[in-house]
C-alpha positions in Angstrom: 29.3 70.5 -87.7 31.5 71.7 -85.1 32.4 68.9 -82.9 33.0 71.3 -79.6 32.4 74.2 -78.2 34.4 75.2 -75.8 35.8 79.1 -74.3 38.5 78.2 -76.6 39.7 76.8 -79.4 40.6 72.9 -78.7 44.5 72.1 -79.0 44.5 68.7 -81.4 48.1 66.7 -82.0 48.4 64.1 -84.8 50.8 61.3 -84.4 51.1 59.4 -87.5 54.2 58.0 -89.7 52.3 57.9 -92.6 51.7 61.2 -93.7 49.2 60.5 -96.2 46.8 59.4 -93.5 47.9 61.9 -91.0 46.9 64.3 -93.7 43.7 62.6 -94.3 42.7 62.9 -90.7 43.8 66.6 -90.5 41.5 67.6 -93.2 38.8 65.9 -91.6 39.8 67.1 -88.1 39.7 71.1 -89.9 35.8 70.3 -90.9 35.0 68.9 -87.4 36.6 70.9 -85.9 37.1 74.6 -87.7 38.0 76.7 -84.6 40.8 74.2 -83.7 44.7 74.0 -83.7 45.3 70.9 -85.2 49.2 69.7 -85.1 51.1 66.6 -87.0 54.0 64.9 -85.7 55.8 61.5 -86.5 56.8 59.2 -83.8 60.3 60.2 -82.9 59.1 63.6 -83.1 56.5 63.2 -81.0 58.5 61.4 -78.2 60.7 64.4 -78.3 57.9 66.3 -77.8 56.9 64.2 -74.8 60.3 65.2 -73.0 60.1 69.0 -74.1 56.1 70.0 -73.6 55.5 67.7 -71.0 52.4 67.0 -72.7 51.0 70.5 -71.8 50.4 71.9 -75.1 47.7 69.4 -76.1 43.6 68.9 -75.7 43.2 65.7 -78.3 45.4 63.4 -79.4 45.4 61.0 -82.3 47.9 58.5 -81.6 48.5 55.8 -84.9 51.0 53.4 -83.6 51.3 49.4 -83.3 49.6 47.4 -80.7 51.1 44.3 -80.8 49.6 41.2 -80.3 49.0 41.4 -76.6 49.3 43.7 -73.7 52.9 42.2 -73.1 53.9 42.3 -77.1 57.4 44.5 -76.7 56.2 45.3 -80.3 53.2 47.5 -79.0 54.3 51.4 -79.4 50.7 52.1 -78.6 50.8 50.9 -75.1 54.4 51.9 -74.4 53.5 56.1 -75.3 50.0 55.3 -73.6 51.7 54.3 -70.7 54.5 57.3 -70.8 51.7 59.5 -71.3 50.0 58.4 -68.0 53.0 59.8 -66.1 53.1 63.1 -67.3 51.7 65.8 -64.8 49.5 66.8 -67.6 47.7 64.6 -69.8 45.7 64.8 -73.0 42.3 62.9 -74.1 43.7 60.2 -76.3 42.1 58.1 -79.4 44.0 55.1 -79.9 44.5 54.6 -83.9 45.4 50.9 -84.4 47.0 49.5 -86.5 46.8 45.7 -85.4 45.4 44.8 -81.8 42.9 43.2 -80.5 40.5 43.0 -77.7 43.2 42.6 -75.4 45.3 45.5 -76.4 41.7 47.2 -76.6 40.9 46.8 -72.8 44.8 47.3 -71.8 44.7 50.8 -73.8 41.7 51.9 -72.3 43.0 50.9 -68.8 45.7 53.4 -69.6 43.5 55.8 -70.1 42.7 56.4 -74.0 39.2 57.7 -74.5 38.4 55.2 -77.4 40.2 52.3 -79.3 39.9 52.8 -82.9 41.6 50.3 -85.5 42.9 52.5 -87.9 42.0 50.0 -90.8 38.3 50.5 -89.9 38.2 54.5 -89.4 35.3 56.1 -91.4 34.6 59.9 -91.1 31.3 59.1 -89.3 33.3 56.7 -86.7 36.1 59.9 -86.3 33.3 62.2 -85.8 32.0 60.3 -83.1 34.9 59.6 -81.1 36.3 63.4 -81.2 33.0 64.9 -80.6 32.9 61.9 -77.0 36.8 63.1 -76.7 36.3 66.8 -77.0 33.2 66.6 -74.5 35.7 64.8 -71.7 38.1 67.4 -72.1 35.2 70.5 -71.5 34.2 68.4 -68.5 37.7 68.4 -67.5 39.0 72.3 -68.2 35.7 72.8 -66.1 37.1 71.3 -63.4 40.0 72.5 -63.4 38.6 76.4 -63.5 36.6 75.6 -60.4 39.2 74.3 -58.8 41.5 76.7 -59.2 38.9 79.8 -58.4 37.7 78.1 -55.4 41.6 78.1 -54.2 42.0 82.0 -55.2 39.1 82.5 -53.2 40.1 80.6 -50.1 43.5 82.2 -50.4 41.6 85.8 -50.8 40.1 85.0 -47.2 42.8 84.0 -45.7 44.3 87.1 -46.5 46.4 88.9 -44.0 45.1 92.3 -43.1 49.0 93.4 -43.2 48.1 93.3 -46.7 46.0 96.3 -46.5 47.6 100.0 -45.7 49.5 100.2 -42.8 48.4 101.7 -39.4 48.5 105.7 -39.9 49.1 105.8 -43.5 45.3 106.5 -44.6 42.6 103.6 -44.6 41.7 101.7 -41.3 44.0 98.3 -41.0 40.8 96.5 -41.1 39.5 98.1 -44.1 43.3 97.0 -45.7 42.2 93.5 -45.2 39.4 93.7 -46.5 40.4 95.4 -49.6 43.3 92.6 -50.0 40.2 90.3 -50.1 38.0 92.0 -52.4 40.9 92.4 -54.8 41.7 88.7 -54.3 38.1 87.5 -54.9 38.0 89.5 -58.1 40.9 88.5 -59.7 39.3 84.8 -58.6 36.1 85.6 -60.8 37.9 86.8 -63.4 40.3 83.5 -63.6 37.0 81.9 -63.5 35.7 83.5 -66.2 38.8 83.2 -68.0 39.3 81.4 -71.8 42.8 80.0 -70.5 42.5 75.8 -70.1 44.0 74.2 -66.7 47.1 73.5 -68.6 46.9 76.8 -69.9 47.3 78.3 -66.4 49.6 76.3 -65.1 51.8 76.9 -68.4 51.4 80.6 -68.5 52.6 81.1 -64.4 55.6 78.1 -64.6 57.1 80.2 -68.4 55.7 83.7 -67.5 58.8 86.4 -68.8 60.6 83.5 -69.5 63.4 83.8 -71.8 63.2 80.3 -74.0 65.1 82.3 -77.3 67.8 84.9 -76.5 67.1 88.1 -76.2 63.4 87.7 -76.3 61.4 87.7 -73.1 58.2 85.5 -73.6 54.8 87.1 -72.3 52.1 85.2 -73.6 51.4 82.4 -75.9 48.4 84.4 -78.7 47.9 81.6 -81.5 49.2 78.3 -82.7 49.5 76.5 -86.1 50.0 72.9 -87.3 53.2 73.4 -86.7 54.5 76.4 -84.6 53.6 78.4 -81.7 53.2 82.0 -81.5 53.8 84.0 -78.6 53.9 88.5 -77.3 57.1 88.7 -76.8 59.4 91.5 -75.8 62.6 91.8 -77.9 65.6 92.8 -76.0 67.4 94.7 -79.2 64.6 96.5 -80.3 62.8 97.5 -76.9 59.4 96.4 -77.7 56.9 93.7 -78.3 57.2 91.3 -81.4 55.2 88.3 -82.2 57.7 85.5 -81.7 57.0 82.3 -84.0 58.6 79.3 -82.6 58.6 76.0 -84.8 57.6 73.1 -82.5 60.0 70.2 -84.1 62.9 70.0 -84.2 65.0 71.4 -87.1 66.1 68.3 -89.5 69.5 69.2 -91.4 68.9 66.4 -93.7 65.7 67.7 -95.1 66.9 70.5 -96.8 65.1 74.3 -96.2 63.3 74.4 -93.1 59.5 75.7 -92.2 60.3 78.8 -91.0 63.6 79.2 -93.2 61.1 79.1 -96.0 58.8 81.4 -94.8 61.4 84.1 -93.6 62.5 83.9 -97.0 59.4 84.4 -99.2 58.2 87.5 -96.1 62.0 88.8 -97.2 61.6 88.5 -101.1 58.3 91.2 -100.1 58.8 94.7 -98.7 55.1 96.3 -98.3 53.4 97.8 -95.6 50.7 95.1 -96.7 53.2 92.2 -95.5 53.8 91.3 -91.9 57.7 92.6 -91.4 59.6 90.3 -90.5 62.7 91.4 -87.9 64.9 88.0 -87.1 65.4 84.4 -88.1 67.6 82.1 -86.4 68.0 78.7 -84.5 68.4 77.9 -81.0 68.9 74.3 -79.2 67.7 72.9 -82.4 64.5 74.8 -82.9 63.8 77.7 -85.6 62.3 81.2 -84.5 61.1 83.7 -86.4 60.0 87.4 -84.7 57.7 90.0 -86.7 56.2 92.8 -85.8 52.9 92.5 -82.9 49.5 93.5 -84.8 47.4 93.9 -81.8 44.4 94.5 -83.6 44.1 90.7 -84.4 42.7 89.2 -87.9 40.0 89.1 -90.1 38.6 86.0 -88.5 38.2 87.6 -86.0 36.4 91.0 -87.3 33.9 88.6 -89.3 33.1 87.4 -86.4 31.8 90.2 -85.1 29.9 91.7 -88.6 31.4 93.5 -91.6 29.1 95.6 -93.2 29.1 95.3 -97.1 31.3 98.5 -97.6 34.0 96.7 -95.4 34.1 93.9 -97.2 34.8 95.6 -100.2 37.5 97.3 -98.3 39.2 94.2 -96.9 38.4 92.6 -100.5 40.8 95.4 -102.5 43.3 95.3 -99.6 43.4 92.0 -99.7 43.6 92.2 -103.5 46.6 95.1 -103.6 48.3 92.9 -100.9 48.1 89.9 -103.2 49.9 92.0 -106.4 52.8 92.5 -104.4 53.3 88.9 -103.5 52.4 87.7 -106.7 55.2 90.7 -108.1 57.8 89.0 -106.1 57.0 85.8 -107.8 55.1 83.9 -105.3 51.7 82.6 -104.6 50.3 82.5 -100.9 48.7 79.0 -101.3 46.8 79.3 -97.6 45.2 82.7 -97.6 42.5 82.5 -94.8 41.0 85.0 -92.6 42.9 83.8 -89.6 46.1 84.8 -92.1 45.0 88.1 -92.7 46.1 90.4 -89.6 45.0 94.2 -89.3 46.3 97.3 -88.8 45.2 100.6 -86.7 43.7 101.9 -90.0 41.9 98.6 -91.2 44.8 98.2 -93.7 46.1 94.7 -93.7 48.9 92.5 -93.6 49.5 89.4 -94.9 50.8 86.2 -92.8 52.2 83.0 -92.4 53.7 82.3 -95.9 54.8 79.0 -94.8 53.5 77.4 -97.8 54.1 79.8 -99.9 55.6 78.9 -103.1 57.4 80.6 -106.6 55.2 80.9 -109.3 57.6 79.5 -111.5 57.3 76.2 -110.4 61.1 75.6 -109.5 60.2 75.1 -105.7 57.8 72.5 -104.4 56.4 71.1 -101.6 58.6 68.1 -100.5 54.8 66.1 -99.7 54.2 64.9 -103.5 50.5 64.4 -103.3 49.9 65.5 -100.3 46.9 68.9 -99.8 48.2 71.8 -97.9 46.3 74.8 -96.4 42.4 75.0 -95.1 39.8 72.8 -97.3 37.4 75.7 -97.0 39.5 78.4 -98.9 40.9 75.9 -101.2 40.6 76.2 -105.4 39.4 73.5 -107.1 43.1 72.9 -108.7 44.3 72.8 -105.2 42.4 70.7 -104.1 43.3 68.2 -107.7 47.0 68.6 -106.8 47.1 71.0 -109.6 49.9 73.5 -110.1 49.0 76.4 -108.9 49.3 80.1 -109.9 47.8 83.9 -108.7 44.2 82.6 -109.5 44.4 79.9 -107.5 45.1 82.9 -104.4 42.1 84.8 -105.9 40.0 81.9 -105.6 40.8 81.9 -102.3 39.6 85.6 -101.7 36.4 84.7 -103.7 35.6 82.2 -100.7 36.8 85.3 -97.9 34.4 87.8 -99.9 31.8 85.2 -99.7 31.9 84.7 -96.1 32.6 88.4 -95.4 29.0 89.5 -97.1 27.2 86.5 -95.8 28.5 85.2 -92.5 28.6 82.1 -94.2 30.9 80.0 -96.1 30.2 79.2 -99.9 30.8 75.3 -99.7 30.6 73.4 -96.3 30.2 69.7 -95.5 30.3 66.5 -92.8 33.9 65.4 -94.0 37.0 67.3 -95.7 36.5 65.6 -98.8 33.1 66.9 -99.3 33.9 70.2 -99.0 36.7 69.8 -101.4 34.5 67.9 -103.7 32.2 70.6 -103.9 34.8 72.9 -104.7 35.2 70.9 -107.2 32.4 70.6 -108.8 29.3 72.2 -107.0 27.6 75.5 -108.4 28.0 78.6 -106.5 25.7 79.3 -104.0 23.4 82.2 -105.0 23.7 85.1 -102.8 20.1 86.5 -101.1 18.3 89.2 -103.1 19.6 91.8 -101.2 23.2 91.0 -102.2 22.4 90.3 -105.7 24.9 93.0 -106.8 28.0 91.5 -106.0 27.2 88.5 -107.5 28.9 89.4 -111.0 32.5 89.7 -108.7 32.0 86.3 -107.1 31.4 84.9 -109.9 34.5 85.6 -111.4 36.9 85.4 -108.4 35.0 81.6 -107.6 34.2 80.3 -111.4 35.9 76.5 -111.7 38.2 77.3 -114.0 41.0 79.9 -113.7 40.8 80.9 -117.1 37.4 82.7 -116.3 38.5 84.2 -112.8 40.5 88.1 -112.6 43.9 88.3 -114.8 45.2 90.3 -112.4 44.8 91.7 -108.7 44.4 95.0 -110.2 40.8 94.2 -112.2 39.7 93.0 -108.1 40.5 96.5 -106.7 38.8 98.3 -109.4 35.6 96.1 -109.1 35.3 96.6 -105.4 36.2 100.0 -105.9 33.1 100.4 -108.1 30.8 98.7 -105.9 31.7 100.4 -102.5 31.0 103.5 -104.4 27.5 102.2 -105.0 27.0 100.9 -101.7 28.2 104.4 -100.5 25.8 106.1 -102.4 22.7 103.4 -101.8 24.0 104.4 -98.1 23.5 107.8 -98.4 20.1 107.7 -100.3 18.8 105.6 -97.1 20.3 108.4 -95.2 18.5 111.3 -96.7 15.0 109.1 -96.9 15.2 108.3 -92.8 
């Protein structure tokens, strides 16, 4: 069930010291809300936030906090952020988590302007559900708005134009036909703002940082995707003289905790050197807050290209890619741990490149994740030892392509459900969905890359290649016979 649908995807912060639960609610959040950014933060870090973003960079937010006793309890964190909230210039829907309250801090909180009043002690999937699809339907209403609003001024602007705008006398076109060229121009640019997939925020975000220069020697031009944790944006890098995609880590950098996000992830990328890895070209620090710039793969992802159909030879393209891409990580000792079409970026001649190793991890089990017990990566793509808690190895990544080559042939994804759990339950233990008649052949490769247990999936990245090598030769050849027969 998708919980919104809006021009694009919805922008959703968590704010939770407990990390458990703030887990909890972002797997649930990923199956309400697949198309979505969804972001954690603790407390501190997210008052921090409050001073540096301005709240700007966030549709939803999920705010767990104390509410005290009463509106006036000097204990109630929940009304003090609700309250600093309300004077920022830009303002997110809010669901109030609570951890104690009552009525009173109810009504108060909602005068402050949250959305809903939830105590956290109470939250069920079904009662989340309901209060972000209410939440994420406030917040279309709003962007809405804000688009009109912001069209309707380019277009009053556009007739107000001065016909100075326009050619001058003697230098070719009538001065009246100048003005009314410095219109038409106006007025289109207003339809195409209208039009546009950028949120209110968005626009006012975009024209305050536009060629802004936030990390030295790298000129920001556009934000183009966002994680849990870090923002990407085009950038142009001054030393190397063209664009890069520049990741920037939105917390933060904590000394104490050892190896930072992006620190790890610029190591694994550096441990790899294929043309089937994003390269990576810098890693450094600045005012606090880690950077990392790769190379700009404007062709976009796989997410993206299923989106728009992949014919069954295609998959099996993207499948052994995918597949020889895998060896080499796996040959450096690592396992991805969160391969996902959105992670899987393209080049000019559909050969791909791997992303966002951030949770990547050595296969020999001397590094792990600092969250004991806590699930990382999408509940969709996850194998049924990641989603136990397992350790993992390369099956657990070929798993994870089993679920891609699934979706790829079918438009569809093998396990789906209400609430995260379910779909990780049925990772679990469900059967495998049988693929339709016409598809039948490639069941014997799903099969093995999505059995239960590891022991019966691929060895090795190498036995995936050959298989889809075999069976794009067939589909080539059942191509062909169609061919001849039209």
């Amino acid at each position: 069930m998708n919980a919104r649908r809006m021009s694009s995807p919805a922008r959703v912060l968590v704010v939770d010291d407990d990390v458990r639960y703030g887990e909890w609610l972002r797997h649930h959040l990923d199956v309400l809300c697949p198309q979505a950014s969804v972001s954690m933060l603790n407390r501190s870090e997210f008052e921090r936030w409050c001073t540096t973003f301005s709240g700007r960079d966030c549709d939803l937010l999920l705010l767990a906090a104390l509410f005290g006793a009463s509106p006036e309890d000097p204990q109630s964190q929940g009304l003090s952020l609700l309250r600093r909230l309300r004077a920022q210039p830009a303002t997110p829907a809010v669901i109030a988590l609570a951890e104690d309250g009552n009525e009173l801090t109810a009504v108060r909180a909602l005068q402050l302007g949250a959305v809903d009043y939830l105590p956290k002690r109470l939250l069920t999937p079904e009662r989340l559900s309901t209060a972000v699809r209410v939440a994420l339907r406030r917040v279309e209403r709003r962007v809405a708005r804000r688009l009109t609003s912001l069209a309707n001024l380019s277009r009053e602007q556009a007739l107000q134009a001065p016909a100075a705008q326009g050619p001058a006398p003697g230098a070719g076109a009538p001065l009246a036909e100048g003005g009314h060229g410095a219109r038409k121009r106006a007025a289109k640019a207003a339809e195409a703002v209208s039009g546009s997939e950028l949120q209110g925020a968005d626009v006012a975000a975009l024209l305050a940082g536009a060629n802004a220069e936030v990390i030295p020697g790298y000129t920001l031009r556009l934000k183009i995707g966002e994680s849990e944790k870090a923002v990407v944006y085009l950038a142009t890098s001054a030393h190397r003289g063209h664009n890069v995609a520049l990741k920037v880590c939105k917390t933060l950098r904590d000394e104490a905790a050892g190896r930072q996000f992006l620190e790890r992830e610029y190591t694994a990328v550096m441990a790899v050197r294929s043309p089937l890895v994003v390269e990576i070209y810098d890693y450094g620090v600045h005012a606090g807050f880690e950077y990392l710039a790769m190379e700009y793969l404007p062709r976009g992802d796989l997410k993206a290209r299923i989106q728009r159909g992949v014919s069954e030879r295609e998959a099996l393209h993207f499948v052994a890619q995918i597949a020889a891409a895998l060896q080499v990580v796996h040959e450096a000792g690592l396992v991805h741990r969160d391969l996902k079409p959105p992670n899987v970026m393209l080049r000019e001649n559909d050969a791909v490149a791997l992303i966002d190793f951030g949770l990547a991890r050595s296969l020999d089990g001397h590094t792990v994740s600092t969250q004991t017990g806590v699930l990382l990566g999408s509940p969709y793509y996850m194998s049924p030892e990641q989603a136990l808690g397992e350790p993992l190895d390369a099956r657990s990544d070929f798993y994870s392509l089993g679920v891609i080559c699934y979706e790829m042939l079918t438009g569809q994804k093998p396990h789906t459900g209400s609430t995260a759990m379910e779909v990780l339950q049925q990772h679990v233990s469900a059967p495998l969905p049988a693929l339709p008649a016409e598809l039948a052949r490639y069941q014997p490769l799903l099969t093995g890359l999505l059995a239960k247990s590891r022991a019966e999936r691929p060895g090795s990245a190498q036995e995936i290649i050959a298989a889809a090598a075999a069976l794009r030769a067939g589909a080539a050849g059942k191509a062909q016979s169609q061919s001849s027969a039209a």
